[in-house]
PyMOL Python script that loads the backbone (N, CA, C, O; Angstrom):
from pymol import cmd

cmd.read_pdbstr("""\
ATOM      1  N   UNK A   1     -68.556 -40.127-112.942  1.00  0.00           N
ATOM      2  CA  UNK A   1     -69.841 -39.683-113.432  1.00  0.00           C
ATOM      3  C   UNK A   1     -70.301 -38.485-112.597  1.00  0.00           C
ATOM      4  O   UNK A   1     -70.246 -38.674-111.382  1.00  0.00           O
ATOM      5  N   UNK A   2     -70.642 -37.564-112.911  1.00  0.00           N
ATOM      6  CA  UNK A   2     -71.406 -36.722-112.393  1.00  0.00           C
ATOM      7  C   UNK A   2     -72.404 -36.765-111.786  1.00  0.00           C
ATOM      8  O   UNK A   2     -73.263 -37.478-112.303  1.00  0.00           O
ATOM      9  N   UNK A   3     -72.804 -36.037-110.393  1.00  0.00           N
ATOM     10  CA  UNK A   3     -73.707 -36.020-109.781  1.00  0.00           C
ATOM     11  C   UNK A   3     -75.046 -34.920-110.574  1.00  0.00           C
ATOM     12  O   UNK A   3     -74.816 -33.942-111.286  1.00  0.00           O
ATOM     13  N   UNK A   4     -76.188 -35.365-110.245  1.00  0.00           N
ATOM     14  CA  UNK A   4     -76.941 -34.195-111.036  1.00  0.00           C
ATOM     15  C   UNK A   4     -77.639 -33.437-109.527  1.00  0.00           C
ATOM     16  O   UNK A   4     -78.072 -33.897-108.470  1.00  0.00           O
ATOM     17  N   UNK A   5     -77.466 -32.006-110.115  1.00  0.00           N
ATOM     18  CA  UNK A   5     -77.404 -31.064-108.828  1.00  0.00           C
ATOM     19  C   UNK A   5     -78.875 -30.447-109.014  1.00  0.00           C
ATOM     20  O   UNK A   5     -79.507 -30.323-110.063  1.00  0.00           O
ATOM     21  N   UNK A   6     -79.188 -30.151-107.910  1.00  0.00           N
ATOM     22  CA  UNK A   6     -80.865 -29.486-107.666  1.00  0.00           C
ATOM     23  C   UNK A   6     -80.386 -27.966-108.046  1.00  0.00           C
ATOM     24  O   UNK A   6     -79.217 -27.792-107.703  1.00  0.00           O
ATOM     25  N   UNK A   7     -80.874 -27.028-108.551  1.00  0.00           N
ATOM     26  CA  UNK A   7     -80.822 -25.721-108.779  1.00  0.00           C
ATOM     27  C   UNK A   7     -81.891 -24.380-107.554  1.00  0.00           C
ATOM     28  O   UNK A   7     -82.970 -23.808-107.397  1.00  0.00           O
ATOM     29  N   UNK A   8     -80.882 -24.522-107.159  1.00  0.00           N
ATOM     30  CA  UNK A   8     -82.073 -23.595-105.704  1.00  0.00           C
ATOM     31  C   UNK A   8     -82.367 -22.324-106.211  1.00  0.00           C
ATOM     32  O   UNK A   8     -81.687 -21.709-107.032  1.00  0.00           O
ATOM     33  N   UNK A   9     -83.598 -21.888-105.591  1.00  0.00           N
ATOM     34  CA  UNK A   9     -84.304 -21.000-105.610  1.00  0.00           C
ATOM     35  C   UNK A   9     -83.225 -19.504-104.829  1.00  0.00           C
ATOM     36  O   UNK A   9     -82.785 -19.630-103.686  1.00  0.00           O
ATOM     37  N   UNK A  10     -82.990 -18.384-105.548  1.00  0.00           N
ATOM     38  CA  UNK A  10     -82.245 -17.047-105.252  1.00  0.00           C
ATOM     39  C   UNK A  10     -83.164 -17.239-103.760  1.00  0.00           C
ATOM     40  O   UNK A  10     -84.330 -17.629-103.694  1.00  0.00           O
ATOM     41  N   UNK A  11     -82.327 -16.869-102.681  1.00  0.00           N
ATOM     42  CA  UNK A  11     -83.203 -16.291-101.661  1.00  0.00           C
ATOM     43  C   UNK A  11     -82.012 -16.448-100.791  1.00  0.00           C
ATOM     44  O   UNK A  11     -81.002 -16.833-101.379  1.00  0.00           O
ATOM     45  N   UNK A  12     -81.901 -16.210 -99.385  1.00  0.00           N
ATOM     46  CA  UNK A  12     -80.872 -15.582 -98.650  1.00  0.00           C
ATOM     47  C   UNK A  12     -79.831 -16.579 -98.228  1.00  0.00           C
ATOM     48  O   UNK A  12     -78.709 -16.264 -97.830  1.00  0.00           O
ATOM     49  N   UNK A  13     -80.224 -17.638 -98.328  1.00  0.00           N
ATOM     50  CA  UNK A  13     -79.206 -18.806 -98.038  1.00  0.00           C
ATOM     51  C   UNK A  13     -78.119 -19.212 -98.950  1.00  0.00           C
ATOM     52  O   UNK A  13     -77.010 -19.672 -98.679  1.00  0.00           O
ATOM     53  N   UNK A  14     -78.804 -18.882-100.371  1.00  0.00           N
ATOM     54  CA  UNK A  14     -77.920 -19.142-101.591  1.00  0.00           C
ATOM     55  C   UNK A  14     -76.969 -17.705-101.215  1.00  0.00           C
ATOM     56  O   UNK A  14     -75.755 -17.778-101.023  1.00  0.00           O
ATOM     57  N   UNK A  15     -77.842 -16.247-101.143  1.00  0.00           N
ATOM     58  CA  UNK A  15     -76.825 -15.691-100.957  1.00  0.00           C
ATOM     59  C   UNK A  15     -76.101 -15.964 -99.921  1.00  0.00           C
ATOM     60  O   UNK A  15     -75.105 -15.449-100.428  1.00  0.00           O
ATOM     61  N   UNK A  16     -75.677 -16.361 -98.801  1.00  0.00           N
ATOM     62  CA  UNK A  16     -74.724 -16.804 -97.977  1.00  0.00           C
ATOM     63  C   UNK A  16     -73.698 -17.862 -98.510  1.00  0.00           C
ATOM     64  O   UNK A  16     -72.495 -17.820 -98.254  1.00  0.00           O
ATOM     65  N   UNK A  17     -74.371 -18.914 -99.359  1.00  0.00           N
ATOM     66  CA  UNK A  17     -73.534 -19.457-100.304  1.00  0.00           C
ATOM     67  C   UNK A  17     -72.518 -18.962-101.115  1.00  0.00           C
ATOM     68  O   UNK A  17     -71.425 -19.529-101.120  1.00  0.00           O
ATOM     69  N   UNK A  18     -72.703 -18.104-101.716  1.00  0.00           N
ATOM     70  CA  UNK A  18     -72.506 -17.592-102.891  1.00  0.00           C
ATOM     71  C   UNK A  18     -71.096 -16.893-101.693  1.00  0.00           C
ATOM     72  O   UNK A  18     -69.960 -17.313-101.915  1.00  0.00           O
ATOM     73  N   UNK A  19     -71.253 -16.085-100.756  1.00  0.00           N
ATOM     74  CA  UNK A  19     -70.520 -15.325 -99.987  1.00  0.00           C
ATOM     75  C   UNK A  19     -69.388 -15.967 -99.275  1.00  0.00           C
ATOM     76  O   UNK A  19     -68.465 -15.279 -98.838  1.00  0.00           O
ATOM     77  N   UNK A  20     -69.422 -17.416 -99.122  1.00  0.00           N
ATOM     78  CA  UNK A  20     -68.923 -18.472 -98.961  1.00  0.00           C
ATOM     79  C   UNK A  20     -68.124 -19.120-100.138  1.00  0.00           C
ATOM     80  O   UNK A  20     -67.210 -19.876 -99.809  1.00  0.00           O
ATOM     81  N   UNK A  21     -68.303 -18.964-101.167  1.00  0.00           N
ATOM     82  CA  UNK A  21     -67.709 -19.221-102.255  1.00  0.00           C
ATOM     83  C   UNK A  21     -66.843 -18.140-102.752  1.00  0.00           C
ATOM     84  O   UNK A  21     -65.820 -18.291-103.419  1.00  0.00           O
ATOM     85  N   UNK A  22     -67.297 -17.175-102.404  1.00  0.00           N
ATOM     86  CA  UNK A  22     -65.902 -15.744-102.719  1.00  0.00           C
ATOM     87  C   UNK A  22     -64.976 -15.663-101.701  1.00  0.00           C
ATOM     88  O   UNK A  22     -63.770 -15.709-101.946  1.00  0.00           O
ATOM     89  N   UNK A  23     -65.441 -15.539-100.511  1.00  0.00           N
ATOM     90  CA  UNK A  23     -64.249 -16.238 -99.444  1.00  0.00           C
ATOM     91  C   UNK A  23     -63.481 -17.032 -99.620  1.00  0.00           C
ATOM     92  O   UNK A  23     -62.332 -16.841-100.017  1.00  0.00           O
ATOM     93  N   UNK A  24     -64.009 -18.108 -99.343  1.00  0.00           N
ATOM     94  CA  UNK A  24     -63.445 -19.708 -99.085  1.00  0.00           C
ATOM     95  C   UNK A  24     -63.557 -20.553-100.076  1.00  0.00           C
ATOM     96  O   UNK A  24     -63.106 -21.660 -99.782  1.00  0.00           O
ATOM     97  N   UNK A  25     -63.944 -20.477-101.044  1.00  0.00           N
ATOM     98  CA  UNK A  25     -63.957 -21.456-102.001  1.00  0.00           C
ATOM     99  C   UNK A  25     -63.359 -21.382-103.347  1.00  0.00           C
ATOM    100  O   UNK A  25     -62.710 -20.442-103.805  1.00  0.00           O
ATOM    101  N   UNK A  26     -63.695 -22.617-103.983  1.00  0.00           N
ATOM    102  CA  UNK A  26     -63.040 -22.268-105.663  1.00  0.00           C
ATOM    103  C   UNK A  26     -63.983 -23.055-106.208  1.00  0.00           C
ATOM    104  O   UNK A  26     -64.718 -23.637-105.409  1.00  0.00           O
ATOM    105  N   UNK A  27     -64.183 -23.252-107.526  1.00  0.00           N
ATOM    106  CA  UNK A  27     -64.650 -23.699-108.124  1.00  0.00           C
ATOM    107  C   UNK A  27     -63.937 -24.406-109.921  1.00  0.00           C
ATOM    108  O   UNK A  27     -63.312 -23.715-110.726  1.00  0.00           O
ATOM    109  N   UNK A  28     -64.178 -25.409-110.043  1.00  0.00           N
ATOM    110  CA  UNK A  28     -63.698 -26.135-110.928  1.00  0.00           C
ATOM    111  C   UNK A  28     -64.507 -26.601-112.131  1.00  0.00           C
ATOM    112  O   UNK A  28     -65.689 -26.492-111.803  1.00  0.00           O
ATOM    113  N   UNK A  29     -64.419 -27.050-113.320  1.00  0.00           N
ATOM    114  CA  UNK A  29     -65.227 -27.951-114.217  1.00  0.00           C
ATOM    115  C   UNK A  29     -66.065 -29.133-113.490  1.00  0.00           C
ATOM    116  O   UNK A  29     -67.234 -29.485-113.650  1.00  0.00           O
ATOM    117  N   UNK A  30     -65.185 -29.552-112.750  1.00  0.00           N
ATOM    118  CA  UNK A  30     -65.873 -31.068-111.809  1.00  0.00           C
ATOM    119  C   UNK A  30     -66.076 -30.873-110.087  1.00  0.00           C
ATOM    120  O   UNK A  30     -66.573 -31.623-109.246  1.00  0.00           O
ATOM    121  N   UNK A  31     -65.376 -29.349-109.973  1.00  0.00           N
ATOM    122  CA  UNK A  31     -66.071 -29.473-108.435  1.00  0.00           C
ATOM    123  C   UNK A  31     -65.645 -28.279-107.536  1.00  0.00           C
ATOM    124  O   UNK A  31     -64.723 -27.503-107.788  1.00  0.00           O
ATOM    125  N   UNK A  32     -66.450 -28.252-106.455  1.00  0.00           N
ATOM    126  CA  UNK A  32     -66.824 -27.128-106.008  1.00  0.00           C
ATOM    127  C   UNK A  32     -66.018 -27.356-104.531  1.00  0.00           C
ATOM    128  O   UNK A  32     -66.409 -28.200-103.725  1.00  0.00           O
ATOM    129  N   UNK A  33     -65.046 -26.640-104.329  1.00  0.00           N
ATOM    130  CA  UNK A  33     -64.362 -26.726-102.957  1.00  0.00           C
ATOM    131  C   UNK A  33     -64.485 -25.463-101.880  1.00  0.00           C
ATOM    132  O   UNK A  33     -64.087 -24.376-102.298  1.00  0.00           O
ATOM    133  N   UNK A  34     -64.965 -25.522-100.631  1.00  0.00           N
ATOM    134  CA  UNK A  34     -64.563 -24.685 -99.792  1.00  0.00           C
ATOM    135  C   UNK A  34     -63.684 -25.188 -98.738  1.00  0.00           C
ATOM    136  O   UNK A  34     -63.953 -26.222 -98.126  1.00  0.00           O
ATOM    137  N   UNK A  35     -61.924 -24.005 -98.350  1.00  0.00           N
ATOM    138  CA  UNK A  35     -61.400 -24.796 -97.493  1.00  0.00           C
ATOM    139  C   UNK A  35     -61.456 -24.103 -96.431  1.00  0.00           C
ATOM    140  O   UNK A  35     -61.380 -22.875 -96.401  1.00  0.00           O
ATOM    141  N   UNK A  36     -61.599 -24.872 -95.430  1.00  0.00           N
ATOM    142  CA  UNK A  36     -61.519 -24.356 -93.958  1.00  0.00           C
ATOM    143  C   UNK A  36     -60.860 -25.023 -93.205  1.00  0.00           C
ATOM    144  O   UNK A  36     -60.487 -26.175 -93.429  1.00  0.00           O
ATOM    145  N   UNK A  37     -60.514 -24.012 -91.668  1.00  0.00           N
ATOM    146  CA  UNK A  37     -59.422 -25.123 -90.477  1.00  0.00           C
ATOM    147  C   UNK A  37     -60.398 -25.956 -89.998  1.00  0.00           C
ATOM    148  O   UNK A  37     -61.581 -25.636 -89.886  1.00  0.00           O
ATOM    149  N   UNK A  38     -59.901 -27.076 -89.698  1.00  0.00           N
ATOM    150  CA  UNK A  38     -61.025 -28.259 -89.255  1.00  0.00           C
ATOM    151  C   UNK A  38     -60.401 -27.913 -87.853  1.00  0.00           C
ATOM    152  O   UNK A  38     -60.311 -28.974 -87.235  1.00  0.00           O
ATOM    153  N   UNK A  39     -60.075 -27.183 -87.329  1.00  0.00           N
ATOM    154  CA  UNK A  39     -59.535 -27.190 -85.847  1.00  0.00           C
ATOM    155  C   UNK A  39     -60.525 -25.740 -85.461  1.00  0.00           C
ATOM    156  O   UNK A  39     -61.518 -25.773 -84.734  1.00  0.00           O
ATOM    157  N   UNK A  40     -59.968 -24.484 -86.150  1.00  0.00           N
ATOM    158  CA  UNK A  40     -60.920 -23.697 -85.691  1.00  0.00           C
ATOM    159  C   UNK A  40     -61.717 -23.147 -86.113  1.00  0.00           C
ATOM    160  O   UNK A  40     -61.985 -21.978 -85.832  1.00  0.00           O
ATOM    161  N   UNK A  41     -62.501 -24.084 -87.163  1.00  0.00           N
ATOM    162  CA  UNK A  41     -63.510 -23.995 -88.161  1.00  0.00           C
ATOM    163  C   UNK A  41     -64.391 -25.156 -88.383  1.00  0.00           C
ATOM    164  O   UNK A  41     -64.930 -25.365 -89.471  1.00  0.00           O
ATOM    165  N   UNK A  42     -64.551 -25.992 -87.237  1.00  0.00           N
ATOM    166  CA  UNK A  42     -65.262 -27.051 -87.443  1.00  0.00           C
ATOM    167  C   UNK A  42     -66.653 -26.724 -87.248  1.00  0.00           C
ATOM    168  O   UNK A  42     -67.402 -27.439 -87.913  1.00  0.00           O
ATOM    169  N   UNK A  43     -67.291 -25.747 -86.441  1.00  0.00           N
ATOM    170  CA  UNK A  43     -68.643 -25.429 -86.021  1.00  0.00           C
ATOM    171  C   UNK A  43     -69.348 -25.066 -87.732  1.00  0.00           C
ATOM    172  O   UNK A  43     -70.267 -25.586 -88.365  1.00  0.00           O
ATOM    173  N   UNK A  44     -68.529 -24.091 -87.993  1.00  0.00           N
ATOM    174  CA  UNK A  44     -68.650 -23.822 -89.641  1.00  0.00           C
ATOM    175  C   UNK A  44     -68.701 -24.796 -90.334  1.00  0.00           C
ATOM    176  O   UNK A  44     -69.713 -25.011 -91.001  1.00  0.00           O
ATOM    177  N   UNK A  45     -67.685 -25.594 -90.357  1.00  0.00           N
ATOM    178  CA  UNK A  45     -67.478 -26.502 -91.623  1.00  0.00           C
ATOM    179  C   UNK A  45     -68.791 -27.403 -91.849  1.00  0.00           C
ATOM    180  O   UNK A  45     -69.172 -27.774 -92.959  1.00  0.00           O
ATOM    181  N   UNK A  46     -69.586 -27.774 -90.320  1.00  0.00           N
ATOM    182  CA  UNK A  46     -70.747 -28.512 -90.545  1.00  0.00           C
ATOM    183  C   UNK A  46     -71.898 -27.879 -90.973  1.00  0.00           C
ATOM    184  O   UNK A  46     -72.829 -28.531 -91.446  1.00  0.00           O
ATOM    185  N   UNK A  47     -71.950 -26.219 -90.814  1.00  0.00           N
ATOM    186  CA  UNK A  47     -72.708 -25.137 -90.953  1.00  0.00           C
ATOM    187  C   UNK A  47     -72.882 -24.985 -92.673  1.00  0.00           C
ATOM    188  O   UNK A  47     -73.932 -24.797 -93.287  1.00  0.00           O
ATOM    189  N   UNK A  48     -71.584 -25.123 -93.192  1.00  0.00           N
ATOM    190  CA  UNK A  48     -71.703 -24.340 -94.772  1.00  0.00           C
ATOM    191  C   UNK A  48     -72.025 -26.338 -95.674  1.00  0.00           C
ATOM    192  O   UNK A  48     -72.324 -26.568 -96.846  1.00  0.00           O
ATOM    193  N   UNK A  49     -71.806 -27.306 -94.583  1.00  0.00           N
ATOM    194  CA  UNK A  49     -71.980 -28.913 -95.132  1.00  0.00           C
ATOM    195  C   UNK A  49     -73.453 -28.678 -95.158  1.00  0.00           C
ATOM    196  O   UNK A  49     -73.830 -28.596 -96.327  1.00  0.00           O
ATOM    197  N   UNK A  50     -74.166 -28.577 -94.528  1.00  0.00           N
ATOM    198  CA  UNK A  50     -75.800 -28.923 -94.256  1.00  0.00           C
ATOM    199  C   UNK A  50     -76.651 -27.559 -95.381  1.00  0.00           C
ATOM    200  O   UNK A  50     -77.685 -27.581 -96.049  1.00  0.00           O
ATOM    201  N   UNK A  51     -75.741 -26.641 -95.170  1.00  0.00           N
ATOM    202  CA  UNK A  51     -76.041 -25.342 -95.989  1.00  0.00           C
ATOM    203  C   UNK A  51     -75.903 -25.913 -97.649  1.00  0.00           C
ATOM    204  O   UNK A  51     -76.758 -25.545 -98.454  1.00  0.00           O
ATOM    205  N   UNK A  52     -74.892 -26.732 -98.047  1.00  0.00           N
ATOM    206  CA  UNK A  52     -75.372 -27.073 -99.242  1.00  0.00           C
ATOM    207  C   UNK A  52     -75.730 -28.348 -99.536  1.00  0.00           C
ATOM    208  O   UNK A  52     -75.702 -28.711-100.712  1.00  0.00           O
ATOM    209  N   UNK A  53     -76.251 -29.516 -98.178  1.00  0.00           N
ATOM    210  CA  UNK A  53     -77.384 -30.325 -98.671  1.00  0.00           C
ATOM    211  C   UNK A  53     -78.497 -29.707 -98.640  1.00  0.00           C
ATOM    212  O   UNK A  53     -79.337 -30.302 -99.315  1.00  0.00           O
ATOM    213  N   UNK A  54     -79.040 -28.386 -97.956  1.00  0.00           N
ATOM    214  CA  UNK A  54     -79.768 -28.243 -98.136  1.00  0.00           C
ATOM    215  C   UNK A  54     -80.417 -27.197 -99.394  1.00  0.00           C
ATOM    216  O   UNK A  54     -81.604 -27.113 -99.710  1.00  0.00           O
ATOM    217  N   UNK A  55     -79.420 -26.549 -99.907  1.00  0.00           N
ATOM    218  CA  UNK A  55     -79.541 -25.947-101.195  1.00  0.00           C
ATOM    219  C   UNK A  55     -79.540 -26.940-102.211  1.00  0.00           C
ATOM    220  O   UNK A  55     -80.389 -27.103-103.088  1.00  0.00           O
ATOM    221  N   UNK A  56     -78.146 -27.808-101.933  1.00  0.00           N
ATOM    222  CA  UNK A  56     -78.159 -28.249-103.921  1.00  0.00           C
ATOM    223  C   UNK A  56     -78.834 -29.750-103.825  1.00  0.00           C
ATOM    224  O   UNK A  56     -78.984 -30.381-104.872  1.00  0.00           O
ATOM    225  N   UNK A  57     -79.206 -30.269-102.674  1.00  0.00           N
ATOM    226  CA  UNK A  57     -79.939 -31.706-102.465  1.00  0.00           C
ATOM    227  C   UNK A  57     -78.680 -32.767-103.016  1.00  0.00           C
ATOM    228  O   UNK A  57     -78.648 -33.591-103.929  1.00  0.00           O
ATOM    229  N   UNK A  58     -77.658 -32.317-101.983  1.00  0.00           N
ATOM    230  CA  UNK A  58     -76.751 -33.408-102.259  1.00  0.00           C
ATOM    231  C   UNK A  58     -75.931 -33.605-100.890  1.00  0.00           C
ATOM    232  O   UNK A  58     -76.203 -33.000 -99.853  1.00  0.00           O
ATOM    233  N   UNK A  59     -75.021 -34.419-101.016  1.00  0.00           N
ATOM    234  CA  UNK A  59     -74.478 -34.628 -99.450  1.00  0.00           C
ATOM    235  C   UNK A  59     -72.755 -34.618-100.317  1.00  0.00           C
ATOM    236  O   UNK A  59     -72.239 -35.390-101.126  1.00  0.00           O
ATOM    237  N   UNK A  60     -72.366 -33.564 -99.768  1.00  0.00           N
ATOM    238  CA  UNK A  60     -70.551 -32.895 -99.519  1.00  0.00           C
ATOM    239  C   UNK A  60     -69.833 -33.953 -99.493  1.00  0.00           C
ATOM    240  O   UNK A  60     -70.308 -34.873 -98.827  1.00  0.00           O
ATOM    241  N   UNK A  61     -68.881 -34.130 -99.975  1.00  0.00           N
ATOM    242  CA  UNK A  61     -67.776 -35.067 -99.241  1.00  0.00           C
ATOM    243  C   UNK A  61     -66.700 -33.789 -98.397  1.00  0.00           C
ATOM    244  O   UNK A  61     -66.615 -32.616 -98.762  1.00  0.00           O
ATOM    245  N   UNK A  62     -66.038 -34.350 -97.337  1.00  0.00           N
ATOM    246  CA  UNK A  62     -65.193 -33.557 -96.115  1.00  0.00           C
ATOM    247  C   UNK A  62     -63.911 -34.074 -95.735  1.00  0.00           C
ATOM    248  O   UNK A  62     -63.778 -34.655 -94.658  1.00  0.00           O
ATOM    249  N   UNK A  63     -62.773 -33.880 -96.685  1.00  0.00           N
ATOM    250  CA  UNK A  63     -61.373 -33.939 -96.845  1.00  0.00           C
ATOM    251  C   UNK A  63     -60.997 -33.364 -95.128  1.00  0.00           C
ATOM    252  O   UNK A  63     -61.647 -32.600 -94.414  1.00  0.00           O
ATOM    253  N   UNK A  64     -59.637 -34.117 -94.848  1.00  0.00           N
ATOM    254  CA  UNK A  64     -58.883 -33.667 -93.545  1.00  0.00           C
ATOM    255  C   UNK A  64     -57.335 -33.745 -94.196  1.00  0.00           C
ATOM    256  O   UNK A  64     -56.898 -34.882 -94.369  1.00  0.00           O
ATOM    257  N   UNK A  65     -56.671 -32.867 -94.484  1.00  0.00           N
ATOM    258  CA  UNK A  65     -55.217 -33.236 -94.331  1.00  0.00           C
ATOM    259  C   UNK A  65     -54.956 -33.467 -92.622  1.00  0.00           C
ATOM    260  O   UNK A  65     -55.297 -32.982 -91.543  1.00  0.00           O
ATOM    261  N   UNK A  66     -53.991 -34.704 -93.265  1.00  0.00           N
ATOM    262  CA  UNK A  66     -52.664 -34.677 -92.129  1.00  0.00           C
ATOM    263  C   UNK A  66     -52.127 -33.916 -91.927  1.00  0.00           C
ATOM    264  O   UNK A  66     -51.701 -33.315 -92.913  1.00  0.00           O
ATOM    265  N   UNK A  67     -51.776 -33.413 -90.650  1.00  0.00           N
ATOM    266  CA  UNK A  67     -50.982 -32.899 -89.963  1.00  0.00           C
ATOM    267  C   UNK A  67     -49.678 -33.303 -90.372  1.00  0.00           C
ATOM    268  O   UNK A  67     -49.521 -34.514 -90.531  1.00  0.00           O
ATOM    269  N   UNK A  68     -48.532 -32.407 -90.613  1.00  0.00           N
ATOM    270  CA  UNK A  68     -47.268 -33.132 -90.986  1.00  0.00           C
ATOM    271  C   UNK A  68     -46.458 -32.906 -89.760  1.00  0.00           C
ATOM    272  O   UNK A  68     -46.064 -31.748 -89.619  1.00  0.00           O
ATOM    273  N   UNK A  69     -46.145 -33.716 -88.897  1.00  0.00           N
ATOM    274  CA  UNK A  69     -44.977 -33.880 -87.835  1.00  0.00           C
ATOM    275  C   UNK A  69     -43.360 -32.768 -88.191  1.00  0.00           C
ATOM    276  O   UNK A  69     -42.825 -32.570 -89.282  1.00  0.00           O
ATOM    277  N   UNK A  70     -42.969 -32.255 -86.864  1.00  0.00           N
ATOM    278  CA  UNK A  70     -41.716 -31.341 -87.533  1.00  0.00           C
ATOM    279  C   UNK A  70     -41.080 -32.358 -86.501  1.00  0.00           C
ATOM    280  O   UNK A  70     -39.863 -32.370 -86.316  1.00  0.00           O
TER     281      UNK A  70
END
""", "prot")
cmd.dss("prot")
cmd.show_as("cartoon", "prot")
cmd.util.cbc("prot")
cmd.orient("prot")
């Protein structure tokens, strides 16, 4: 089921969003991904998480791949 999403107001945070989504992200029919290194991108990763509870009034889910052993 779908989550129903808050529609934020244009103003400078969305644009940082939005700038974040041409970078790092993709977007789908069912969902909205940005990927980053959780090693040297973790300060961020909680930065652009809180950045869109606080735009779309929802709370992210935050995928980790495994590391694959050589």
């Amino acid at each position: 089921m779908a989550r129903e999403i808050f529609c934020p107001q244009k103003n400078e945070e969305l644009a940082e969003f939005v700038g974040i989504m041409l970078g790092d992200g993709g977007i789908t029919k069912r969902q909205v991904i940005v990927t980053l290194n959780p090693k040297t991108d973790k300060a961020y990763s909680i930065f652009v998480k809180k950045l869109m509870e606080r735009l779309f009034k929802i709370k992210p889910s935050m995928f980790y791949e495994k590391e694959e052993s050589t």
